[in-house]
C-alpha positions as CSV (number, residue, x, y, z in Angstrom):
1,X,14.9,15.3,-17.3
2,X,15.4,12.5,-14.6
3,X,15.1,13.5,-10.5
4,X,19.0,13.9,-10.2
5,X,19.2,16.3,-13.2
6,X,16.0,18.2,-11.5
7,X,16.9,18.1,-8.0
8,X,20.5,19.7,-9.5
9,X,19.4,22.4,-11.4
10,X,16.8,23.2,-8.7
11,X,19.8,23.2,-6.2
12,X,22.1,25.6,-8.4
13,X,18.5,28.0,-8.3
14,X,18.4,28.4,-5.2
15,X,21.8,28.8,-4.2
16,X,21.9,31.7,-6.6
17,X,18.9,32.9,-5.5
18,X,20.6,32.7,-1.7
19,X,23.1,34.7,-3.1
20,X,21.2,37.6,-4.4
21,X,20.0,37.6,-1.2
22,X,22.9,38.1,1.0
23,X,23.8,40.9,-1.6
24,X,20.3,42.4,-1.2
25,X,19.9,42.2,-5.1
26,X,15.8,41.5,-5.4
27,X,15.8,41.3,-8.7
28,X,17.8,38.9,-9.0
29,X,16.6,36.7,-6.0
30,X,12.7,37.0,-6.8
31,X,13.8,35.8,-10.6
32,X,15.7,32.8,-9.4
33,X,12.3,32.1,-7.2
34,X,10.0,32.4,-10.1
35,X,12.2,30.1,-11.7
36,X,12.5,27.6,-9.4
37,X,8.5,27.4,-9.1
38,X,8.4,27.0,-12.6
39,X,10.9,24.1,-12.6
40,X,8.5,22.4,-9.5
41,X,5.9,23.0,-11.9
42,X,7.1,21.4,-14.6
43,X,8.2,18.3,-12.7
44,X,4.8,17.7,-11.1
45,X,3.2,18.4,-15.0
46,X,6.0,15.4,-16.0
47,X,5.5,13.1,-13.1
48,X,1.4,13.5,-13.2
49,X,1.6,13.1,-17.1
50,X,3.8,9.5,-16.5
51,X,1.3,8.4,-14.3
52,X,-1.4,8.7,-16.3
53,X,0.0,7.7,-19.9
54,X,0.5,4.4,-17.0
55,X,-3.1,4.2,-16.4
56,X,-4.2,4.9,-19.8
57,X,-1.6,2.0,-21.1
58,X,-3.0,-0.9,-18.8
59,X,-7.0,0.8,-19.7
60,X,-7.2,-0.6,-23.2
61,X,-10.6,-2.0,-24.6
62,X,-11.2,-3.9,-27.6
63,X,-13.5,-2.0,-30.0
64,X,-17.0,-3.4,-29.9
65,X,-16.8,-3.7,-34.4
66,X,-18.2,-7.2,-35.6
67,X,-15.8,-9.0,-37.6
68,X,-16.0,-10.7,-41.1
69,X,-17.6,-13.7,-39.3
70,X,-20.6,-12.1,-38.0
71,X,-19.3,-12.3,-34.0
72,X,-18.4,-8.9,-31.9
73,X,-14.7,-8.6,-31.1
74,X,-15.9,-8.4,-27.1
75,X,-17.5,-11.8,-27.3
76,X,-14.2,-13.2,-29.6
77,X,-12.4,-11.8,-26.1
78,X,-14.4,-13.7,-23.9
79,X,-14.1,-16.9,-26.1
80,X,-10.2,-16.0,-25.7
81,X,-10.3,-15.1,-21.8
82,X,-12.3,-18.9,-21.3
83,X,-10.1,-20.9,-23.2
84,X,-6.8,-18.6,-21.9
85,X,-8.2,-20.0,-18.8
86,X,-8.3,-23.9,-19.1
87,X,-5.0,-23.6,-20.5
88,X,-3.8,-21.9,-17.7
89,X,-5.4,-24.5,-15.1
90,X,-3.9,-27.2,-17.2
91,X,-0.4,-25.3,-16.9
92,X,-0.6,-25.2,-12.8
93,X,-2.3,-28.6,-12.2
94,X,-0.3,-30.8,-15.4
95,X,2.5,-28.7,-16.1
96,X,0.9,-28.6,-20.0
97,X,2.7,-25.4,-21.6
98,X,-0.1,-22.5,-22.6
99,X,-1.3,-22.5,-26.5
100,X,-3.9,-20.7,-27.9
101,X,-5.5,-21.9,-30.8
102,X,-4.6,-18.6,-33.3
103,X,-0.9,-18.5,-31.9
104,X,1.4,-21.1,-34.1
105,X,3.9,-21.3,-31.0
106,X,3.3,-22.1,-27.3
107,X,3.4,-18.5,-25.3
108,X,4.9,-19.6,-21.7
109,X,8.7,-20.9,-21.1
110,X,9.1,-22.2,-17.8
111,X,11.4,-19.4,-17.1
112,X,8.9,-16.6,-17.0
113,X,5.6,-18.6,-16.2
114,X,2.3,-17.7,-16.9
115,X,0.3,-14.2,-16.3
116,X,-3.1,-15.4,-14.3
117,X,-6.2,-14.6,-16.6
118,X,-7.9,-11.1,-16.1
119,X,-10.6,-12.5,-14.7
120,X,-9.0,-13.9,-11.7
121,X,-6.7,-11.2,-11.1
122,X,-9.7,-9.0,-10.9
123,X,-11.0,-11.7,-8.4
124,X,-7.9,-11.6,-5.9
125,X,-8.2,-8.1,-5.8
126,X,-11.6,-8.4,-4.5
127,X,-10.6,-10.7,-2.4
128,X,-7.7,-9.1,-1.2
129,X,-10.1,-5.7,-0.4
130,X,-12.1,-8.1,1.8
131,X,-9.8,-10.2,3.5
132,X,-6.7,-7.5,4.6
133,X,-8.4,-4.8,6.9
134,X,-5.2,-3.1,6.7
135,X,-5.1,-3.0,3.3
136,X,-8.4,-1.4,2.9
137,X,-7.1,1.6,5.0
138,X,-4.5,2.9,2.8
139,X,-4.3,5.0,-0.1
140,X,-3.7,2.5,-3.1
141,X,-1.6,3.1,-6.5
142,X,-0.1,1.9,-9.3
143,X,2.6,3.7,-10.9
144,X,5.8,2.2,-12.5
145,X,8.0,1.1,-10.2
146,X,10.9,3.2,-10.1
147,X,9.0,6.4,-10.5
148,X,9.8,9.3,-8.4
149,X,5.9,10.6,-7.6
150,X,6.5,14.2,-5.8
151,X,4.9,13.9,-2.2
152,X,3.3,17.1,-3.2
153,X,1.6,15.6,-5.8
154,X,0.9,12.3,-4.0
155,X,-0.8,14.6,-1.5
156,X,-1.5,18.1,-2.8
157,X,-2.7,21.1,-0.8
158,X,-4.5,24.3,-1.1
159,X,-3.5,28.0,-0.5
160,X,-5.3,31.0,-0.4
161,X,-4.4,33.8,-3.4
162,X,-5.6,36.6,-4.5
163,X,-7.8,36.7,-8.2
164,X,-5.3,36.1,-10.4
165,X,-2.4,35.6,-7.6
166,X,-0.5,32.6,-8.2
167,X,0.3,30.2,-5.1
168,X,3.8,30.5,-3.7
169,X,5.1,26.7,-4.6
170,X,7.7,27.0,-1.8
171,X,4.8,26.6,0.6
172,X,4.2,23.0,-0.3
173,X,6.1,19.9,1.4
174,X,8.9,18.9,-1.3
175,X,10.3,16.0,-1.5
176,X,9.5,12.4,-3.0
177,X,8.6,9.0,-2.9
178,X,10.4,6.1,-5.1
179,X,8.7,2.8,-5.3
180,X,11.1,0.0,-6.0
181,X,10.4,-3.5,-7.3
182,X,9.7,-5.8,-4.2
183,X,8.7,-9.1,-4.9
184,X,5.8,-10.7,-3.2
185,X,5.9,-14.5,-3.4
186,X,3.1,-17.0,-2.2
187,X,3.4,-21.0,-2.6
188,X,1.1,-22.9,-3.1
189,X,0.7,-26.7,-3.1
190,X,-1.6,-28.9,-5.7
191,X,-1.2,-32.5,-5.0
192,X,-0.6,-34.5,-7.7
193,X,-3.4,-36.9,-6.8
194,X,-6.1,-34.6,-7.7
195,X,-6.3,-35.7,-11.5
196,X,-10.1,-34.1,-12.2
197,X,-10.9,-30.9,-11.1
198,X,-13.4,-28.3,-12.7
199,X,-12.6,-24.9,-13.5
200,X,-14.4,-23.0,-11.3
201,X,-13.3,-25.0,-8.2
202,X,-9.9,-24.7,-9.7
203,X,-10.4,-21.1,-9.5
204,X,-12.2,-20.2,-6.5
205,X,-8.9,-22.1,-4.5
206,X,-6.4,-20.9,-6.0
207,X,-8.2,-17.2,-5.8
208,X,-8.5,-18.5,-1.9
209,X,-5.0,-19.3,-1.2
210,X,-3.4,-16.5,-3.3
211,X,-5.4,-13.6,-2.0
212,X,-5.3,-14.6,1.8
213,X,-1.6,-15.4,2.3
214,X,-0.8,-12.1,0.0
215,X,-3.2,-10.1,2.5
216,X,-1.4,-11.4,5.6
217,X,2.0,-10.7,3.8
218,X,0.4,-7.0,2.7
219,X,-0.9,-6.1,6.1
220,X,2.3,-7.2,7.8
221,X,4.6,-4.7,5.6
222,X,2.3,-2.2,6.3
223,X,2.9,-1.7,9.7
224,X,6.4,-3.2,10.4
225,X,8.1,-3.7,7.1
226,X,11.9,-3.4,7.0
227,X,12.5,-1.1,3.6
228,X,13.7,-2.1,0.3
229,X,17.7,-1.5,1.2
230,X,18.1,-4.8,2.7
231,X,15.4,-6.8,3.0
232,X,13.5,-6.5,-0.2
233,X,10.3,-5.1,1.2
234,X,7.6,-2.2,1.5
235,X,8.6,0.1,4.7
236,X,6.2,0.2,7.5
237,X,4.5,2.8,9.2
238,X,6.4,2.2,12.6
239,X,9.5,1.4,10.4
240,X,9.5,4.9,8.8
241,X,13.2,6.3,8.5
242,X,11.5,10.3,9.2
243,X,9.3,9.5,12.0
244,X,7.9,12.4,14.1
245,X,10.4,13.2,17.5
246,X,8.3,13.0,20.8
247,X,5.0,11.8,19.7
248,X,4.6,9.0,21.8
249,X,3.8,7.6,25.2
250,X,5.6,5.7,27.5
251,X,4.5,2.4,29.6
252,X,6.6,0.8,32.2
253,X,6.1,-3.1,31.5
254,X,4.2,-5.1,33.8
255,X,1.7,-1.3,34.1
256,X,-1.6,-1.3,32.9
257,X,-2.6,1.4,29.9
258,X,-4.3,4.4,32.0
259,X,-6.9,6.9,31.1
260,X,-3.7,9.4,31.2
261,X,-1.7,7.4,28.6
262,X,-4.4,7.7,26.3
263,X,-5.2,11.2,26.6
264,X,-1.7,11.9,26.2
265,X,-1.8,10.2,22.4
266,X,-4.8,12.9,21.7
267,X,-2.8,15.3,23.5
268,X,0.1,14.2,20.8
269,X,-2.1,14.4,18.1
270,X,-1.8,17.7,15.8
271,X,-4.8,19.9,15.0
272,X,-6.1,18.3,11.0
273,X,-5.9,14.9,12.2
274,X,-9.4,14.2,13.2
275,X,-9.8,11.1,10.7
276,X,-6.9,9.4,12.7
277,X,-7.5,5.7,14.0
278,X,-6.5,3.1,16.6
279,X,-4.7,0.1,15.5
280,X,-3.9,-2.3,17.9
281,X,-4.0,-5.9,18.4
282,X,-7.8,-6.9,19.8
283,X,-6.0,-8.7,23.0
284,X,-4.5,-5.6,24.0
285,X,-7.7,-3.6,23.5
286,X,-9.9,-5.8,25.5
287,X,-7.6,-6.3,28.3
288,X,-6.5,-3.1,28.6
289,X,-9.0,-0.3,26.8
290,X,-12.4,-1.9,26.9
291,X,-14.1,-1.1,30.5
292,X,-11.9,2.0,30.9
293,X,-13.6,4.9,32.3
294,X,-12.6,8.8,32.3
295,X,-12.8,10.6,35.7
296,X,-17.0,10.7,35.6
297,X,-17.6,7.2,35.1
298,X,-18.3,7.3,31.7
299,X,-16.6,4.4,29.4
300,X,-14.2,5.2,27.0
301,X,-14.5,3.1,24.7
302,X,-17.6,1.3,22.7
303,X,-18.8,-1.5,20.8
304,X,-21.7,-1.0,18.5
305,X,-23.1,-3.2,15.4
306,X,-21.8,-1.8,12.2
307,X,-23.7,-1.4,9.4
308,X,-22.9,-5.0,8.0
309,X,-23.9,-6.3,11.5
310,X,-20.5,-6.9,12.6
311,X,-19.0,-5.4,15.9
312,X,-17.5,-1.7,15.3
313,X,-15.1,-0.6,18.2
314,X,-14.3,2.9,18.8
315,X,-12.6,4.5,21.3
316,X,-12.9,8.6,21.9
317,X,-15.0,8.5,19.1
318,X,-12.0,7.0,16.9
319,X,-12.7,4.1,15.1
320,X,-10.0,1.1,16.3
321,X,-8.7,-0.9,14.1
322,X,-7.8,-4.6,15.2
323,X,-4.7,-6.4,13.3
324,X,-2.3,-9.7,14.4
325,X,0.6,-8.0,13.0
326,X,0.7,-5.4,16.5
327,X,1.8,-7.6,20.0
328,X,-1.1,-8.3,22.0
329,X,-0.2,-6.2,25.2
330,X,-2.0,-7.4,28.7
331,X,0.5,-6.1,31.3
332,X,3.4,-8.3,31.3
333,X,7.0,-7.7,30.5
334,X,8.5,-7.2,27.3
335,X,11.8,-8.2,26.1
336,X,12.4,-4.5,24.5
337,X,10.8,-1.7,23.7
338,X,7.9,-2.4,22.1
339,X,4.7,-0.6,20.4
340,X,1.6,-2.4,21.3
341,X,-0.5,0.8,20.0
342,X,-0.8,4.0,17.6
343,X,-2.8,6.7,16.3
344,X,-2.3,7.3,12.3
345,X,-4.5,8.4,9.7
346,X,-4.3,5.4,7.7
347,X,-4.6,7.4,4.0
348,X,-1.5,9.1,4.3
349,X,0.6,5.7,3.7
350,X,0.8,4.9,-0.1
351,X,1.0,1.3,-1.2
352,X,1.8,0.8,-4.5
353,X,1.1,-2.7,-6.8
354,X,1.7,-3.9,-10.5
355,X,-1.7,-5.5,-10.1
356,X,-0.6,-8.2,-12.8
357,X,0.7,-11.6,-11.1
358,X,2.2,-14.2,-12.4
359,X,2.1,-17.9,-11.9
360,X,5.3,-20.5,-12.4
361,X,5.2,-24.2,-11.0
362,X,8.3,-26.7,-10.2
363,X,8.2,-30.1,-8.5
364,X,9.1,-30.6,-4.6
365,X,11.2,-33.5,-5.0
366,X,10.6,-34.5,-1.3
367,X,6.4,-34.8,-1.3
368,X,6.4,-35.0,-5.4
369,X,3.6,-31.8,-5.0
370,X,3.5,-29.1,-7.8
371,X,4.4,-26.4,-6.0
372,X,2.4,-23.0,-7.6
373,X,4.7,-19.6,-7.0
374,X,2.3,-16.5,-7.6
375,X,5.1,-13.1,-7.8
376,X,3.4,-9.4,-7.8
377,X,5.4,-6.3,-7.5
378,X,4.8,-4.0,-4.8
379,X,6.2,-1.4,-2.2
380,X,4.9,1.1,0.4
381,X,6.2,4.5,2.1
382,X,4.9,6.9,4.3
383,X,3.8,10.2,2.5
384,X,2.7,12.4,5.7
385,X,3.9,10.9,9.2
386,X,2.0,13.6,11.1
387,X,-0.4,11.8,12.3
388,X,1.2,9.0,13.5
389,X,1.4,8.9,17.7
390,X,2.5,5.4,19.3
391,X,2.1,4.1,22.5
392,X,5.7,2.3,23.9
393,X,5.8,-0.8,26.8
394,X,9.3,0.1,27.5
395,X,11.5,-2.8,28.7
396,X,12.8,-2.2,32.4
């Protein structure tokens, strides 16, 4: 059963069981409601089971037997990961074509490229983790793209029953999330007149370059990204086509932020949302936030050493979060209405990755670099917009 054929039969359910309703039959309308739990059930059982025959596909090992030649199978793997590796530094810096040694043909055609080695994969995504702050905040997945993951089952809740009770279904937030197949490109230049280079220097810069401009391009979507209808991309948290109506504050341009404003994004905030955080850019936080008092004196806002000795900033206790991609607000005009600031509890936006780049290379005819094109799949959507309060310069 695909959505459309679920989302149908649940349909023609509960118009029948509206029916029965409106002709007081409760037999009737409490079967049609058993039924249509059962159908929710089902789904979420089919969607949860796709995701995980997913994870269990891309979690294969190779069996630790030793073979006829005396070696283990895990150390024949490493042999094949190292020299899977040359030949793929060889592809990017010469343009050579990827052969292993037990494969009678060459694997790549310039069409597709080449899939980066485990190993460096693995080490983008670290470095990814360190280098996008925004990207650390958010709730991180990897199902097929084009799945429909039930919102209820991206973020399930609890209800209280009775022993034995069952939980009424109808309770939960329905609905879904689709992620589509964005593609994130990063270029990257190797000049041709680097003619020796080691692997692990290889490596290390292209793990550099790849993982910081895809962080940038991560944390930017995040936040402000347009949608995958026209412009091929995740959507962003302020972008969000079912935003919350009236949780936000106004500020007439050329104003400072007041202690009121602020208290009016708590005010905003609902009851649950206690792990919500600040994100703002840091210009807009030290010109307008940091040495802001509340009516006895006391500061608002802090800056203590974090555990890895680096400055934490909070603000009401919030933790603030500091990114480039928001405008840097200090109390000049604005061209529109824009959001220099906004509480959101960073979990509830789902980003969702392939995890598996791959590399392709082609000549710039006008500097005669190898240009190195690095593609990974991704998209991002809102699950819960709740939490999310923003703070408006409005244009005069």
């Amino acid at each position: 059963m695909n959505y459309e054929e679920y989302m149908k039969k649940r349909n023609e359910l509960l118009d029948a069981a509206e029916a029965a309703l409106e002709a007081s039959d409760n037999e009737t309308y409490t079967a049609k409601c058993e039924e249509v739990k059962a159908l929710d059930a089902n789904w979420e059982q089919m969607a949860q089971a796709k995701a995980e025959m997913n994870a269990l596909r891309g979690a294969a090992k190779a069996p630790a037997n030793v073979t006829p030649a005396g070696k283990f199978v895990s150390e024949m793997a490493e042999d094949s990961d190292l020299e899977y590796r040359k030949s793929f530094m060889n592809y990017v810096m010469k343009g050579e074509p990827i052969k292993m040694s037990n494969q009678d043909a060459t694997s790549l055609t310039t069409d597709v490229g080449a899939v980066i080695p485990r190993t460096v994969v693995n080490k983008i995504v670290e470095k990814l983790e360190k280098v996008g702050n925004i990207l650390n905040l958010v709730t991180r997945t990897y199902y097929k793209g084009g799945v429909v993951v039930p919102t209820s089952a991206a973020k399930p809740t609890a209800s209280w029953t009775a022993e034995r009770g069952d939980v009424d279904s109808q309770k939960k937030q329905l609905g879904s999330v689709t992620f589509a197949y964005n593609k994130l490109k990063v270029k990257v230049a190797v000049s041709l007149e680097v003619s020796v280079i080691t692997l692990d220097i290889f490596e290390k810069t292209l793990i550099n370059q790849v993982s910081e401009a895809m962080a940038r391009a991560l944390d930017a979507a995040i936040i402000n990204g347009r949608g995958t209808t026209t412009y091929y991309e995740p959507e962003g948290i302020l972008k969000a086509s079912n935003l919350v109506v009236g949780q936000n504050v106004d500020v007439t341009e050329g104003n400072a932020v007041t202690y009121a404003d602020l208290i009016g994004m708590e005010a905003l905030l609902p009851e649950g949302y206690d792990d919500a955080i600040y994100v703002m850019n840091k210009k807009t936080f030290v010109s307008q936030v940091l040495g802001m008092v509340d009516d006895n004196g006391q500061p608002i806002a802090r800056i203590d050493s974090g555990i890895d000795g680096k400055p934490a900033y909070s603000l009401f206790g919030r933790h603030v979060e500091f990114t480039a991609q928001m405008p840097a607000y200090v109390g000049g005009t604005v061209a529109a209405d824009t959001i220099v600031a906004f509480l959101f509890r960073m979990e509830d936006y789902m980003l969702n990755t392939n995890l598996q780049p791959t590399i392709s290379r082609y000549t710039d005819q006008d500097t005669d670099d190898e240009v190195t094109k690095c593609i990974m799949l991704a998209d991002g959507k809102v699950v819960d917009n709740s939490s999310l309060v923003t703070l408006t310069v409005k244009n005069s």
